[in-house]
N, CA and C atoms as an extended XYZ file, in Angstrom:
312
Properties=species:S:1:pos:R:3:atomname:S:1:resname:S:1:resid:I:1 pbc="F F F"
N       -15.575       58.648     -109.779 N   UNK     1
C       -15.894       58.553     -108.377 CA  UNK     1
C       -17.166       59.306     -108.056 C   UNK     1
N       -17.348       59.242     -106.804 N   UNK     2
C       -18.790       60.047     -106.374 CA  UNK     2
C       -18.336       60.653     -105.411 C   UNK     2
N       -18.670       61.888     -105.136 N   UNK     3
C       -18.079       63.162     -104.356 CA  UNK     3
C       -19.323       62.882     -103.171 C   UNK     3
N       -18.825       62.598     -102.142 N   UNK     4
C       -19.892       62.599     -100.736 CA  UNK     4
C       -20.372       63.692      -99.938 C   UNK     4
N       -20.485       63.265      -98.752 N   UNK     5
C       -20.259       64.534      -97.591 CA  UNK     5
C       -19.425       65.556      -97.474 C   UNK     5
N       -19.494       66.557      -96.967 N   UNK     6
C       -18.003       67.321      -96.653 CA  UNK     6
C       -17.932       67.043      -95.056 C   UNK     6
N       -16.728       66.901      -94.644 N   UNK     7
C       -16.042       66.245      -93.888 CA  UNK     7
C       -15.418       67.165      -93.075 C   UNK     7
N       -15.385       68.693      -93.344 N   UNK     8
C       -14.847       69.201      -92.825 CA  UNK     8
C       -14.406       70.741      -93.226 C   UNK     8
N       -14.705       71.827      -93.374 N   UNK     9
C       -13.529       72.822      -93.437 CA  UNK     9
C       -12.678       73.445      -92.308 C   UNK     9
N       -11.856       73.611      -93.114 N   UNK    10
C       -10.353       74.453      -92.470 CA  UNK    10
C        -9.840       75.360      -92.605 C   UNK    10
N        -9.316       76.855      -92.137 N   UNK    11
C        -9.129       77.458      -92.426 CA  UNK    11
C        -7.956       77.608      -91.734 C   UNK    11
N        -6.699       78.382      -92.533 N   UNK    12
C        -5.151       79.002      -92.236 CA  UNK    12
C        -5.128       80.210      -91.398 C   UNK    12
N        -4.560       79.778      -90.762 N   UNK    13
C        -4.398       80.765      -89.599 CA  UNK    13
C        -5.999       82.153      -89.519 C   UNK    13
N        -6.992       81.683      -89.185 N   UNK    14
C        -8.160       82.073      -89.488 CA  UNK    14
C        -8.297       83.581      -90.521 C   UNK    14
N        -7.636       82.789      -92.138 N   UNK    15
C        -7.782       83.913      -92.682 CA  UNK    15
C        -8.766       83.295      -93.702 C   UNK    15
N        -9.705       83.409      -94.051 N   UNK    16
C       -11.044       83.303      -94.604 CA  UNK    16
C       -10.525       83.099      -96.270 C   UNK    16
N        -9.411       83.498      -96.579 N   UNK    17
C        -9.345       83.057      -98.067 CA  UNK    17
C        -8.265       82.128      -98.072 C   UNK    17
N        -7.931       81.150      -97.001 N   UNK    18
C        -7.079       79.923      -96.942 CA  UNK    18
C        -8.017       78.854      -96.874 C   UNK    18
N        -9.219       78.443      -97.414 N   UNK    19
C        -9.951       77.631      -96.857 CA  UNK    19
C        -9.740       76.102      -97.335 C   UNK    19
N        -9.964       75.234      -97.202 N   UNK    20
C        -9.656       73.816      -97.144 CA  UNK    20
C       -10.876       72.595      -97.046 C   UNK    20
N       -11.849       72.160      -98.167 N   UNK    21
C       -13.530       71.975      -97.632 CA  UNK    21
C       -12.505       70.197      -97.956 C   UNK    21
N       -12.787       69.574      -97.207 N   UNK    22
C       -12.579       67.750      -97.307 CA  UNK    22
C       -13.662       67.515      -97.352 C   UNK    22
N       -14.044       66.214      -98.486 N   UNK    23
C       -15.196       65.489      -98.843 CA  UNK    23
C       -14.928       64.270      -98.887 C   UNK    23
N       -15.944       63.656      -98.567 N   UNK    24
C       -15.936       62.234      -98.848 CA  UNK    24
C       -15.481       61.911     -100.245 C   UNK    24
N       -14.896       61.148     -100.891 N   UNK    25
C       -14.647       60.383     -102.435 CA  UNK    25
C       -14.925       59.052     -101.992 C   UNK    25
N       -15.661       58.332     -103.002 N   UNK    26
C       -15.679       57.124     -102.996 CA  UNK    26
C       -15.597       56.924     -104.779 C   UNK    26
N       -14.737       56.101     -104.575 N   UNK    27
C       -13.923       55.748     -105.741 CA  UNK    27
C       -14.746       54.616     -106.671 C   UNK    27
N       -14.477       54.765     -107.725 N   UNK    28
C       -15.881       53.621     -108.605 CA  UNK    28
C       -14.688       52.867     -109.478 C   UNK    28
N       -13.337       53.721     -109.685 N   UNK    29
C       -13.185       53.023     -110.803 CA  UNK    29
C       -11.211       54.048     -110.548 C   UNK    29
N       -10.656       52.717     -110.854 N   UNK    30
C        -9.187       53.089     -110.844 CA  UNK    30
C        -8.628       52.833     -112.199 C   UNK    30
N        -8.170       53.888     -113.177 N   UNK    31
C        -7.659       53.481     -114.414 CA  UNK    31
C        -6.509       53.436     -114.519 C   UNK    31
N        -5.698       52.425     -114.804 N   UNK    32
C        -4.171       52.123     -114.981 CA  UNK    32
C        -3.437       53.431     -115.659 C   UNK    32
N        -3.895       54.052     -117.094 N   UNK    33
C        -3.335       55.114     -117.521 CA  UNK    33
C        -4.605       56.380     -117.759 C   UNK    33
N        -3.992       57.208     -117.450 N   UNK    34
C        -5.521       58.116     -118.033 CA  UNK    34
C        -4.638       59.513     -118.057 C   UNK    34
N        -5.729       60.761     -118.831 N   UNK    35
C        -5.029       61.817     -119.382 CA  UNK    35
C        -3.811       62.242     -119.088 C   UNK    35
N        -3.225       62.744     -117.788 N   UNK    36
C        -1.833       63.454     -117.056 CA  UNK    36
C        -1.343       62.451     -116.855 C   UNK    36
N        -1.424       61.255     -116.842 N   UNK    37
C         0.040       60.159     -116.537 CA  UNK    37
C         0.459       60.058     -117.793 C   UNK    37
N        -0.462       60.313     -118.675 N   UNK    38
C         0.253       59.733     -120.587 CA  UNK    38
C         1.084       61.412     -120.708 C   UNK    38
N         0.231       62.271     -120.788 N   UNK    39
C         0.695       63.559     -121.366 CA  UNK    39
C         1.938       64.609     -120.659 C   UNK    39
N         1.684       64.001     -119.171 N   UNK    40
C         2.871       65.173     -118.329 CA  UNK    40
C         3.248       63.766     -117.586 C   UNK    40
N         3.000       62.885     -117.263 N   UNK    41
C         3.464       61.681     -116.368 CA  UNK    41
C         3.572       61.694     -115.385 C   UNK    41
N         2.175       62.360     -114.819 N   UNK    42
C         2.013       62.398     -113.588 CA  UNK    42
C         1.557       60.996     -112.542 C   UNK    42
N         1.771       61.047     -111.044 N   UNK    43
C         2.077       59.725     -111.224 CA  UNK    43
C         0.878       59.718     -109.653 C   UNK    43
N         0.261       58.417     -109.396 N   UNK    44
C        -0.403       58.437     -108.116 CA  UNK    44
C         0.011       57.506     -107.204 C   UNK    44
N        -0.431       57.843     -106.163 N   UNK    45
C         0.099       56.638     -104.693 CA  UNK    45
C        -1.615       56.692     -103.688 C   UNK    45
N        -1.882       55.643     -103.527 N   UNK    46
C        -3.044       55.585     -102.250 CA  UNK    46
C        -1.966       55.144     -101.113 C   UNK    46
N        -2.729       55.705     -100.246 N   UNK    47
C        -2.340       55.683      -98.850 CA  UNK    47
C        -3.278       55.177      -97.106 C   UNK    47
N        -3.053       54.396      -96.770 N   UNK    48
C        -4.006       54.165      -95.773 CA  UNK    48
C        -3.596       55.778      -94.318 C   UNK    48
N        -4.716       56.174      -94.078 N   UNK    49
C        -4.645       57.674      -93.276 CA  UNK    49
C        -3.147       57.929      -92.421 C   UNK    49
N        -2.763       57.111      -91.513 N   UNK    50
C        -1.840       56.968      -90.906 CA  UNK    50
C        -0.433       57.340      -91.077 C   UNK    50
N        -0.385       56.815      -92.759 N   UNK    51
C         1.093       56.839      -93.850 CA  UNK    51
C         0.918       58.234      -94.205 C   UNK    51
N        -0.698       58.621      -94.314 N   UNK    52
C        -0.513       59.621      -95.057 CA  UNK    52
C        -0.127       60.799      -94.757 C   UNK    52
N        -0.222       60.473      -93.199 N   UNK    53
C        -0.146       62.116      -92.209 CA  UNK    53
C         1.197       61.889      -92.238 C   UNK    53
N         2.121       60.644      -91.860 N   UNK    54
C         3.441       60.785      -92.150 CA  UNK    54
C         4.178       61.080      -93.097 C   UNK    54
N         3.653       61.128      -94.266 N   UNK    55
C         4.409       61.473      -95.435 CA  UNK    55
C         4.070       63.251      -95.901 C   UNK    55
N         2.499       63.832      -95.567 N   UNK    56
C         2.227       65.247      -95.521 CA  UNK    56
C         3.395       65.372      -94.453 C   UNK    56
N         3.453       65.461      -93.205 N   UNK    57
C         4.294       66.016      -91.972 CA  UNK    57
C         5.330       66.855      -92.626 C   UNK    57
N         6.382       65.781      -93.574 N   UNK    58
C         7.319       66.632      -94.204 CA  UNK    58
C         6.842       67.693      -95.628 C   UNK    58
N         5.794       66.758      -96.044 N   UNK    59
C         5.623       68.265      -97.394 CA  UNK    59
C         4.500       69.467      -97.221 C   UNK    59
N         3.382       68.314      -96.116 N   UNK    60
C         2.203       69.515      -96.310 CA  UNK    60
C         1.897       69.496      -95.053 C   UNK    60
N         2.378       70.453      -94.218 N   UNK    61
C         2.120       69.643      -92.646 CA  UNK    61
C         0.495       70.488      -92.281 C   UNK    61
N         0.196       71.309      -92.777 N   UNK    62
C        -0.927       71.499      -92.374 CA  UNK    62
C        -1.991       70.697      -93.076 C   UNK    62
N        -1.664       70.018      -94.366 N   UNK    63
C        -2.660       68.938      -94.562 CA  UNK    63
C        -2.517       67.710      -93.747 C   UNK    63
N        -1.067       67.818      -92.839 N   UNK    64
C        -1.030       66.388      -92.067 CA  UNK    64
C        -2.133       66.828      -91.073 C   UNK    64
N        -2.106       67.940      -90.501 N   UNK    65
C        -3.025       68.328      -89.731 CA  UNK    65
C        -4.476       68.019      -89.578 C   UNK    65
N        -5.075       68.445      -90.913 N   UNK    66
C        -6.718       68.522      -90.983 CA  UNK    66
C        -6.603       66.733      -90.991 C   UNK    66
N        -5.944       65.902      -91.381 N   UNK    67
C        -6.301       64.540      -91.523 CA  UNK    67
C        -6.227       64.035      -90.240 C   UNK    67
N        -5.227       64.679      -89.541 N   UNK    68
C        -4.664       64.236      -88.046 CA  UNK    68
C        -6.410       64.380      -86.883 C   UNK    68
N        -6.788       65.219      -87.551 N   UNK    69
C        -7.789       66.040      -86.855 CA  UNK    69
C        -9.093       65.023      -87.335 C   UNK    69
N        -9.174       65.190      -88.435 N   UNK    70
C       -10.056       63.868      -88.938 CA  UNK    70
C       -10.363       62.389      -88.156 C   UNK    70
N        -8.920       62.173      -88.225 N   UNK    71
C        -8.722       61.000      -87.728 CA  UNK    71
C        -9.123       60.724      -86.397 C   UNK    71
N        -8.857       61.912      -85.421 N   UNK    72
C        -8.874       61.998      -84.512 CA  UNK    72
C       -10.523       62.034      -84.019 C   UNK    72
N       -11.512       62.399      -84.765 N   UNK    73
C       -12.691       62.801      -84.816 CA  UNK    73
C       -13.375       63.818      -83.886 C   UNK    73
N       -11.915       65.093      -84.094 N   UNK    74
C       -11.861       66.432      -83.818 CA  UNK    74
C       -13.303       67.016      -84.756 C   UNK    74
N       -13.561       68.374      -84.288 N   UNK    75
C       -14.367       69.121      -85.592 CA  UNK    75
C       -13.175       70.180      -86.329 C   UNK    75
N       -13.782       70.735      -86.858 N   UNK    76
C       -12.776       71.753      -88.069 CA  UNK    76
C       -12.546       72.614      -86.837 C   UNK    76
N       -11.021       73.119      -87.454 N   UNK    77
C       -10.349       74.123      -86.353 CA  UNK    77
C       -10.863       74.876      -86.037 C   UNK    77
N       -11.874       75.528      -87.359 N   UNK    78
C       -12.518       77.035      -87.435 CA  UNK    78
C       -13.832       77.182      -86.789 C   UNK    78
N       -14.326       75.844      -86.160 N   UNK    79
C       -15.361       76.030      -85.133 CA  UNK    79
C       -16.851       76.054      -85.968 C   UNK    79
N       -16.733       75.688      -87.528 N   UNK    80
C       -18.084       75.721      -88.494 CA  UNK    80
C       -18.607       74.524      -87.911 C   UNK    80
N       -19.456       74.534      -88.264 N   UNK    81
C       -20.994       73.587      -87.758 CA  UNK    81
C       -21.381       72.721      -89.049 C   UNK    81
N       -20.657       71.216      -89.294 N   UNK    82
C       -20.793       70.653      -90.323 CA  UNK    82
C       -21.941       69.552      -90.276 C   UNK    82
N       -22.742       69.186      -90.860 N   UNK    83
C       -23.642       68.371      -90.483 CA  UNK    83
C       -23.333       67.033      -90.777 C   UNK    83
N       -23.619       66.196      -89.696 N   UNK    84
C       -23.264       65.093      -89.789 CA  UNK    84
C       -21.675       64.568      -89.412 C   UNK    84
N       -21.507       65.673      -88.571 N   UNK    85
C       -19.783       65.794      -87.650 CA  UNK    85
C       -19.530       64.672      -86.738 C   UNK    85
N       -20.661       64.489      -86.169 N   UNK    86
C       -20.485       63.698      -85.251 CA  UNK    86
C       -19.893       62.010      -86.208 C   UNK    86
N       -19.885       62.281      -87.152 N   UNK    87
C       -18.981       60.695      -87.750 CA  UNK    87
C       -17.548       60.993      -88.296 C   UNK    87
N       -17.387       61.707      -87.866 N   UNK    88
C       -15.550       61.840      -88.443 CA  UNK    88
C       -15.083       60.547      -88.043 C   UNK    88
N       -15.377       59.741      -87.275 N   UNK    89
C       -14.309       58.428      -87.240 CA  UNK    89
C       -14.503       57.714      -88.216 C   UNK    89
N       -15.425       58.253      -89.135 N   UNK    90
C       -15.543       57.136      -90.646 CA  UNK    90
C       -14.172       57.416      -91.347 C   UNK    90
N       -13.428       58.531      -91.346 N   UNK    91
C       -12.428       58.822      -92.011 CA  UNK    91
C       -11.302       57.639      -91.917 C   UNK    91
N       -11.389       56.888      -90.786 N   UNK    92
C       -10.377       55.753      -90.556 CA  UNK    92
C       -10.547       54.630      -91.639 C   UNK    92
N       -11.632       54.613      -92.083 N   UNK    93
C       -11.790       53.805      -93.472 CA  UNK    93
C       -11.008       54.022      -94.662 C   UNK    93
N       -11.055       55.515      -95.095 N   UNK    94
C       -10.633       56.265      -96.188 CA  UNK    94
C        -9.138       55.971      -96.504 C   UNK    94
N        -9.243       55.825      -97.281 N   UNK    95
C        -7.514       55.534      -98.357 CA  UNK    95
C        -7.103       56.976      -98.896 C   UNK    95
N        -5.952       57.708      -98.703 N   UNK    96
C        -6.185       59.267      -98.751 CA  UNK    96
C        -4.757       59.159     -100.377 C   UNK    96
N        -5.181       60.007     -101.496 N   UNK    97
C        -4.580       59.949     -102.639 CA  UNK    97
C        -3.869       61.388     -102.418 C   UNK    97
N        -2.252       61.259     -103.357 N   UNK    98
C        -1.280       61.469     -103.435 CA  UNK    98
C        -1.211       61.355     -104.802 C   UNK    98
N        -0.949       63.009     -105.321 N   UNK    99
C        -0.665       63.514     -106.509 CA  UNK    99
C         0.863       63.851     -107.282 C   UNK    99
N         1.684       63.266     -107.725 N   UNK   100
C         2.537       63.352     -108.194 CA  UNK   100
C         3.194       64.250     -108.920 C   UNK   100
N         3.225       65.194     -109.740 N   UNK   101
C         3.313       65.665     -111.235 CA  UNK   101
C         4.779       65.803     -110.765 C   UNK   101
N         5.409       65.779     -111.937 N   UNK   102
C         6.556       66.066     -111.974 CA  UNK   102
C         7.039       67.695     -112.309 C   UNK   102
N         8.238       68.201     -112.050 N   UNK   103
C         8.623       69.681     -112.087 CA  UNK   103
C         9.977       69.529     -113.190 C   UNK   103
N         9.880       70.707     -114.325 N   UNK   104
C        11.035       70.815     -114.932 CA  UNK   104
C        11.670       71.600     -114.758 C   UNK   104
């Protein structure tokens, strides 16, 4: 993939070592199996933004947040000065990925 813009940081309850930088990804290339799905079987899901804030809500609700905020074409909570802010509604395009690994 190609790593874009940053989109945003976030910070936890404004403590400076919770930080959270979102970037653009644009994806070049989806491989059916590759290193951690063969070796630990880890597993992926894409998501259109919408699903995705519903499915963070229950595991990562403050990542439902920054996307919610995204989406919304809020700026970062923490009040930083990102350039090129004024397009957060591009995020409504974005397909947001979901990491699997399994726990023993």
């Amino acid at each position: 993939g190609t790593l874009g813009r940053l989109l945003g940081v976030f910070e936890q309850n404004q403590d400076p070592k919770h930080r959270t930088y979102v970037y653009v990804l644009t994806v070049t290339e989806v491989l059916e199996d590759w290193e951690d799905s063969v070796s630990i079987g880890r597993k992926r899901e894409w998501f259109k933004i919408e699903d995705a804030i519903k499915v963070l809500q229950c595991h990562k609700p403050v990542h439902a947040e920054y996307l919610q905020k995204l989406k919304l074409g809020g700026p970062p909570t923490n009040g930083n000065s990102v350039p090129g802010s004024d397009r957060y509604n591009e995020t409504r395009k974005l397909l947001v990925y979901r990491d699997d690994t399994p726990t023993n």
